[in-house]
N, C-alpha and C positions, 0 to 999 in steps of 0.2 A: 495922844494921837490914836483915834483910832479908824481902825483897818478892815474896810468890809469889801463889798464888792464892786462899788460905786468908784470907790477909790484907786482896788485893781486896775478896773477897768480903764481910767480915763487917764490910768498914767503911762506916757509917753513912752516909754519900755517895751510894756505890754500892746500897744500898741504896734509896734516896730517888728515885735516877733510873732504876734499874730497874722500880721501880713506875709513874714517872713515862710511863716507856717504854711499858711497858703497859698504861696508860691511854691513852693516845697513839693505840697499835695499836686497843683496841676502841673508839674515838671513830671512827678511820678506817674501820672494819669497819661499823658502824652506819653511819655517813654511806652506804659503798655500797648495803648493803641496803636502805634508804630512798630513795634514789636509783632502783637498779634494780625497785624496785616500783613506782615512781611510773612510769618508762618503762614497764612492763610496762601499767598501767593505760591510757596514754596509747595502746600498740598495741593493745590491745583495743577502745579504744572507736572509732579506727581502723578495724579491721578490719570489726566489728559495721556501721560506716556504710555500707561499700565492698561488705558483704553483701545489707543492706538495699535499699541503690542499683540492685545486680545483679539482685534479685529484682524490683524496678520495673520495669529496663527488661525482662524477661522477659516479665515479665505485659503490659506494653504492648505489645510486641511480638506478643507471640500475639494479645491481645484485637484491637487495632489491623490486624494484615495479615493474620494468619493466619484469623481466623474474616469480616474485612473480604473476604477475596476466597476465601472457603473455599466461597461458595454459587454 
């Protein structure tokens, strides 16, 4: 008997766990992308605060010292 690629290939096994495989692969592909959206959301909202904050202490600063000893 002999045993090449053809034969690999078209037996029912290998078959089974190639799919297998493949499913495997876009489990793991999914899992990143849900993953990396979630991080992505998490550095937005992040950011959006560290904006927000920024623009406080601006506005307080000007109203507070700048217009405080502006007269």
């Amino acid at each position: 008997m002999k045993i090449n690629d053809e034969y690999i290939t078209q037996n029912p096994i290998y078959k089974e766990e190639t799919i297998r495989h493949k499913a495997r692969l876009d489990e793991e592909e999914r899992r990143a992308k849900i993953s990396a959206e979630a991080k992505r959301k998490k550095d937005f909202r992040k950011r959006l605060i560290y904006g927000v904050a920024s623009l406080i202490m601006v506005l307080i600063i000007y109203f507070k010292l700048i217009k405080a000893f502006g007269n």
